[in-house]
N, C-alpha and C positions, 0 to 999 in steps of 0.2 A: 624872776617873778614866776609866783606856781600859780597856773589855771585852775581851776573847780568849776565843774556843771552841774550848773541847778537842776533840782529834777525838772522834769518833761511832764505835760499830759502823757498817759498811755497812748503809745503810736503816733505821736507830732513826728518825730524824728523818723520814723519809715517813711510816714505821707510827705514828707520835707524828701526826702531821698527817689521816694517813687518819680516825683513831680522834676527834680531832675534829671533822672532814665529819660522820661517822656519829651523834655527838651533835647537833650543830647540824641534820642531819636530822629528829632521834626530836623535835626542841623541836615539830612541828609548826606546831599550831592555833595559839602564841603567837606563831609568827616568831620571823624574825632579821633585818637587814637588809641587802643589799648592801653592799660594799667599804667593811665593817667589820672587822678585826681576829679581834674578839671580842666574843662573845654571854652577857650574865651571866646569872645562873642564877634564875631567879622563882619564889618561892610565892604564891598567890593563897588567899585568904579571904575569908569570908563570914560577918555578924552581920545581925540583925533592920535595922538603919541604914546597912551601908556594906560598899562592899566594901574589902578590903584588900591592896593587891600589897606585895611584900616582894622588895626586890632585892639581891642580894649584890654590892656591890661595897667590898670590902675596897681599902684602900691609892689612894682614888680622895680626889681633893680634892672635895671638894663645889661648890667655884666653876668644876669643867669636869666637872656634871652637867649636864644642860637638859633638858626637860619638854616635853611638847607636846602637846595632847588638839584633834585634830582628830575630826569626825564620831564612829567608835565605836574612834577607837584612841588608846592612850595611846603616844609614842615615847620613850622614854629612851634621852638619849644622850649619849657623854662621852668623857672622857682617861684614861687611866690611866698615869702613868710606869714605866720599867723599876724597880721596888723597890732600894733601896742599903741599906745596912746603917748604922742611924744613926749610930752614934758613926763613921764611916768618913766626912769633910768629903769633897767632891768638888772637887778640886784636879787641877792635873797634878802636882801633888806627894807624892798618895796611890800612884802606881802603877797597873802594869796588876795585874787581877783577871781568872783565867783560869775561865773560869762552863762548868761542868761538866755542868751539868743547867739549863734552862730552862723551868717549867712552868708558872708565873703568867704568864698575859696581859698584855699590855701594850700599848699604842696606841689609836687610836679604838675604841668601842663603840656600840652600837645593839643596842634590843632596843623591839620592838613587841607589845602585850598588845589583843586586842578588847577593846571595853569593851560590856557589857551595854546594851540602851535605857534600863533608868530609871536612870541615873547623872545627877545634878546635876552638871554642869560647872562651874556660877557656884562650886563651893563647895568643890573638891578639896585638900588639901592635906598637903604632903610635912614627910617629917619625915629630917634625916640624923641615926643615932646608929652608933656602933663600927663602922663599916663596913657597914651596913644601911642602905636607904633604904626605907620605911615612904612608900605613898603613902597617901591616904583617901581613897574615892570615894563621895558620901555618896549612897544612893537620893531620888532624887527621893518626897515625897510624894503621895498620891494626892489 
């Protein structure tokens, strides 16, 4: 299937691009990482046993996630495909599709979270469900 984009107003597409700079700014204290694409979006929690990161990454296969828990950072980092519209087989036989608006992410991702001192390393573990990836970082005991 071949893509075509419609034209644009003059400067929709910088002001679309500015306005993400400006977000990937305000992430702060979580980071983002260099000549990535795209930075997904994280909740963080907190119970008596663990903490909890909560990563949205909608339309991402699980097998081009990866994990990485060096000293006090967790990295998450991945693929995400440009989204097709299922029942539409990707063929040269489907036709060009002329995309009109682009505002789901697509290509590499990175996203970097500190991680507290008392986090057990030996014992972290992810969970993918509906587009969520659920990490657990379980406090070390005293």
């Amino acid at each position: 299937m071949v893509l075509e984009l419609a034209s644009e107003p003059p400067f929709k597409a910088a002001a679309r691009q500015m306005g993400n700079l400006l977000d990937a700014m305000q992430k702060g204290y979580y980071g983002f990482c260099r000549n990535e694409t795209w930075t997904p979006a994280v909740n963080l929690y907190e119970n008596e046993s663990a903490y909890l990161v909560c990563v949205d990454l909608a339309g991402v296969d699980k097998t081009k996630i990866h994990l990485e828990v060096v000293d006090h950072q967790l990295t998450i980092r991945g693929t995400r495909e440009v989204p097709h519209h299922p029942d539409r087989a990707e063929s040269t036989t489907a036709g060009k599709i002329r995309v009109h608006l682009m505002e789901i992410d697509h290509g590499g991702f990175c996203r970097v979270v500190e991680l507290p001192d008392d986090v057990s390393h030996e014992t972290i573990t992810a969970t993918y469900r509906d587009g969520l990836l659920w990490i657990e970082l379980p406090k070390q005991t005293p």
